[in-house]
Each structure stands twice: as C-alpha cells, then as structure tokens.
N, C-alpha and C positions, 0 to 999 in steps of 0.2 A: 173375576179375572180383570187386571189393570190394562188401559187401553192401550194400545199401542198408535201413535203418532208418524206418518210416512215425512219421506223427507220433504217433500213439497205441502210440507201443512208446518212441521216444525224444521224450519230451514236452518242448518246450521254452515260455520265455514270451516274452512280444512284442518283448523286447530281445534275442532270441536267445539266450536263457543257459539252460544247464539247471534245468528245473523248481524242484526243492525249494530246493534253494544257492544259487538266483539268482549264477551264476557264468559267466564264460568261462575259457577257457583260460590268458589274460595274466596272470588275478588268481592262480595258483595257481602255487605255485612245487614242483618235481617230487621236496621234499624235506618233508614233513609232519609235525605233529605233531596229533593229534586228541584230544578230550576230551569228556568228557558234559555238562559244564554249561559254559553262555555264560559265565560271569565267569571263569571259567579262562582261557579264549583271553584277557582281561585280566592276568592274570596272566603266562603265557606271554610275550605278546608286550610285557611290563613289560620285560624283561629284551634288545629287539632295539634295537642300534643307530640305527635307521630306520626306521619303516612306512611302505611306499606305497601298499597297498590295504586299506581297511576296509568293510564289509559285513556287512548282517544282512538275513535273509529267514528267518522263521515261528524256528524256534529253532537256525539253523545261522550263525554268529557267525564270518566270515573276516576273519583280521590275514593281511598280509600282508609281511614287511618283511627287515630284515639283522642276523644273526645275528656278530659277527666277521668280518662280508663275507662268509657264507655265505646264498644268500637261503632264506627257512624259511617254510611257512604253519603260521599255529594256526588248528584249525579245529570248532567245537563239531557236537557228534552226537546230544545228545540221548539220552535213555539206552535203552536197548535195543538187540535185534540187530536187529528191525524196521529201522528208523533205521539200523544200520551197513550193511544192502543197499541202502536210499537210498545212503549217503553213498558205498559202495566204487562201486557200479554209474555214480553220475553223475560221479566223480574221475575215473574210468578213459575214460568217454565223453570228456569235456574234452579229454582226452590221445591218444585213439586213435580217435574219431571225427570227421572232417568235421562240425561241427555246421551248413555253410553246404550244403552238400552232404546232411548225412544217409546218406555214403558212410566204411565202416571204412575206416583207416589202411593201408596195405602195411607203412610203419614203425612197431613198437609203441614207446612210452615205459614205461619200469618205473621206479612211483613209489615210496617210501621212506617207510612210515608209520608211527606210532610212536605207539601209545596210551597216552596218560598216565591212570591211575584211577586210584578207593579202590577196596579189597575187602574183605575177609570173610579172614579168617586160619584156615585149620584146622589146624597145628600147633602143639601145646601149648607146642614150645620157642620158636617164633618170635615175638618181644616187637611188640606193638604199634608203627606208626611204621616196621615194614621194608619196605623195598624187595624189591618177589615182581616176578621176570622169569619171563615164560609163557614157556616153553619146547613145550609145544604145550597144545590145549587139546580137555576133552571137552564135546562142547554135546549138551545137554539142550532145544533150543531151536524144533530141527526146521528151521530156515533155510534148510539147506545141504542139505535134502532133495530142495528145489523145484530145484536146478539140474543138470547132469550134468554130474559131478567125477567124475576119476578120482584114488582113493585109493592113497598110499604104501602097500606091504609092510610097510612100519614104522607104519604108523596105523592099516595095517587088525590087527595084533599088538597094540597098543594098547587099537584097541576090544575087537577078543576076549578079551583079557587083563578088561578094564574088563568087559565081560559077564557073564563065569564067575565073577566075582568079589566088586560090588557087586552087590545085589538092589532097584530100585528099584522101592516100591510101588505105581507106577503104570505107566497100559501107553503108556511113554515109548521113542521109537527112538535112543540116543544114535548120535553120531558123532566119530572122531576126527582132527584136524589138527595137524600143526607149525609151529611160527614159522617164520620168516625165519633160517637157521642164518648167514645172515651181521652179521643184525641184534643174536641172540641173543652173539654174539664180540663187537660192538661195545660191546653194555651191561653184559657181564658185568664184576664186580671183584669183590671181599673185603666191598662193602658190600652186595652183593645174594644174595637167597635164589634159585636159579632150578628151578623144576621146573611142574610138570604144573597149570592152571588146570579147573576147571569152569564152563560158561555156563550160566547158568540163564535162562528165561523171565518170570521176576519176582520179585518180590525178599521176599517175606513166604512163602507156600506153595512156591513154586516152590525158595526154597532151605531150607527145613526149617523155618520160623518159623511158630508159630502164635500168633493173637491171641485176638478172641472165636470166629472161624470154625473150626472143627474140621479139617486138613490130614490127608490121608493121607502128608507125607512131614517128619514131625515129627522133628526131630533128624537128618537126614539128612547134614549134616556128619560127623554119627558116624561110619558107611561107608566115606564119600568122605575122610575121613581116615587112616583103615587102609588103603587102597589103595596099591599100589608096582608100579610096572615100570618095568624094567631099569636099577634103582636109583633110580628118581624117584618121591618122593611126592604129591600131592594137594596145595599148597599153599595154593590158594584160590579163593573163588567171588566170581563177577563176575557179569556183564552183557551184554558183546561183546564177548570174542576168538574166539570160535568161528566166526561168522558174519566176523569180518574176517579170518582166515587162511584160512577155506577159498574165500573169493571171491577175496582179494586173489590167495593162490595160483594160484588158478585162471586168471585175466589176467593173474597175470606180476609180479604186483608185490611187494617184501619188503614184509612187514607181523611188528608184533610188538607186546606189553602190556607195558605195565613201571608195578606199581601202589604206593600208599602203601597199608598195611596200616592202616586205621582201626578193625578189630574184631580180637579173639580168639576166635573163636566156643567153643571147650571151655574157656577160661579166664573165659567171659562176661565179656570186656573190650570198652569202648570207646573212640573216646580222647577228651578233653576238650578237643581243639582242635588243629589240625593243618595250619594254613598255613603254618608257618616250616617244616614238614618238607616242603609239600608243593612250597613255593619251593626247595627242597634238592634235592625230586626232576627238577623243573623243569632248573633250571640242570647238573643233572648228564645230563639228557638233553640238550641243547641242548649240550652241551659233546661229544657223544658221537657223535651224527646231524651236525654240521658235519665229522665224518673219514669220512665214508660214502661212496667214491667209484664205486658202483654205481649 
C-alpha cells in the first residue's frame, strides 16, 4: 500500500501546487538546471528556443521552455543548503507524489539536475574564470544529518580519509557524498577542473573569512586545500552541493555542480566581472544535459 502524506508533512497552497515553488508537475520538465540567484534563471533560459511556463513565488524563479527541442527547467534556489532541502524535497514530490491524492507514486521519475554556481577556488594553479565540476562533495552543513541515508563504501573512505586528516576548529559533523557519475561523464572535457567540493553553512565564518567578528575557522581554505584522496583534490567551496547530492541520491535522482570559479582564495583573487564567462558556462551545460538520456 502507497503511503499517504498529511497536509502538514506535504504542504501544499490553495492552487494545489507545492508550498514554497508554487509549482505543479506540468510546469517542470524532468530535465533541470538550478541556480542561486533569480536573474540567472534569466539568463539561462535567454538562450531556450521557446518558454512556456514562467513563474515566481518568494525567491524560487521557474522558466520553463525548449532547449534545441530538448524541453529544460531553470529553476532559482536561493542560496544555501537550507533552500536546496526545500527545492530537492518539493521537485521529487511533483514527480513522485500524487499531489491530488497525497498518495507516493508505485512509478518513480528520476530527474536530471544540474547546478550551475560561482565558488571560491582553493587551488593556487587553478586561474580565476574555471570551470570546477564536483565530483562529490564534503558538507560542513549538517543537512544531510536530519534524514536516513545510507552511505557509499567510497564516501564513507572519503569521510574518514577527510577526518584523519583536516582538523576543523570547531565541533562540526562533516559528511560525504558523490555526484551523479553519469552526470559527472556528461560534463567532463579539457575545459573543466573536476574533483572534490566543500559546502559550507555560510559564507564569511563558515568558510574561513573573517571581518570585524573574530572566527574560529580563519583561513580554513588552507587545510581544505592540502587535502587529496584517491588522487582528487579539494577544489572549492560552495554553498549546496552537499545537501543536493545526498538528497537527490537518496530519491533516485542524478544530481551534480558544475561552478564558475569567481575567487582565488590562496592567490586572494577576485574577478572583476564574470557574465561572458558565466554565459559560457551556461550554454556549455545546456549543450551537455540535452544528451542526457537517463
């Protein structure tokens, strides 16, 4: 028997659409592209042959339209991993539950999501303006505490590895996750850096920046840049892939990051502007996620 869902566990609003996204099922096409900020999804979806569904509710911004005849959502997130448990938890509902009913699916959908960001760069050689594909990611964020995930052999190696090895000066639980290894084949070429992401909680203390307030984890790049297992380095710190691969994994779905490099953080670089590249980065996903045929 399919479970049935009460209203205060799947909240929906008076138009029947899920809560926060104010979305149904029709508006969402099973091939995504997600992002942290609302003018992105402008961006994005600059480049679609056709939109037919447009939408905004509180800071979640859905295009929906035709990619070379491939149909494609851009869908803004808001920044944090906060916000990526909203977003994963109510895309996968859409999909896999009855929202008329409030009864799970027998047949599951497995959606194809594809995070587009800036990050934080912690290798010295890696120039401002690259392209970092997460390859999996360590979260510092605690998200992925609150549900019951069962961890890869290879993540739980990872974390242990990630354990014994950075000392973070505070009393934080990391955890580790993988992309979407079919995702991770689709976006890889000669223009992308791809190895290991960090999520951090927020974006001044939480990744090692300190201003007038005094941080215990000041320079904390430093560490997380010395770090390597099984030839992959630390490449950079983020926001939400931690919390979008260990959910999306968890329900079934490929999920993967693929960011523009806006800092250097050991080189204390920044960049001085970064839309042509990040239009660059755009259209080389949208070129990459239309061969996805999972």
């Amino acid at each position: 028997m399919s479970r049935f869902f009460p209203a205060t566990d799947l909240v929906l609003n008076n138009k029947n659409q899920v809560y926060h996204l104010g979305l149904r099922c029709e508006d969402v096409a099973k091939k995504l592209i997600i992002v942290g900020d609302q003018d992105r999804v402008i961006r994005v979806s600059s480049f679609f042959d056709k939109i037919e569904h447009r939408s905004q509710h509180r800071e979640f911004v859905c295009h929906t339209g035709y990619y070379k005849g491939e149909r494609i959502t851009a869908l803004s997130t808001g920044i944090g991993t906060d916000n990526i448990d909203i977003v994963v938890n109510e895309l996968d509902a859409l999909f896999n539950i009855d929202l008329d009913t409030r009864q799970e699916k027998q047949d599951k959908t497995c959606l194809s999501i594809i995070r587009i960001g800036t990050c934080g760069i912690l290798q010295t050689e890696i120039p401002v303006h690259s392209f970092i594909l997460s390859s999996d990611a360590i979260g510092l964020d605690n998200v992925a505490h609150f549900y019951d995930i069962n961890h890869t052999p290879s993540e739980d190696s990872l974390l242990e590895e990630f354990k014994s090895t950075v000392q973070i000066p505070i009393n934080i639980k990391p955890y580790a996750v993988h992309s979407s290894e079919k995702l991770i084949n689709l976006l890889s070429s000669e223009k992308v850096y791809t190895g290991i992401t960090v999520t951090s909680s927020g974006f001044y203390g939480p990744q090692g920046r300190s201003l007038r307030l005094r941080t215990f984890t000041e320079n904390l790049h430093i560490p997380l840049g010395n770090f390597c297992w099984n030839d992959k380095k630390i490449l950079n710190f983020e926001m939400e892939s931690s919390t979008l691969f260990a959910l999306g994994n968890a329900l079934g779905h490929e999920t993967c990051t693929i960011c523009l490099g806006v800092a250097n953080r050991p080189n204390f670089e920044f960049s001085q502007g970064y839309m042509e590249k990040m239009d660059e980065l755009i259209a080389y996903t949208l070129d990459r996620i239309i061969l996805a045929d999972f």
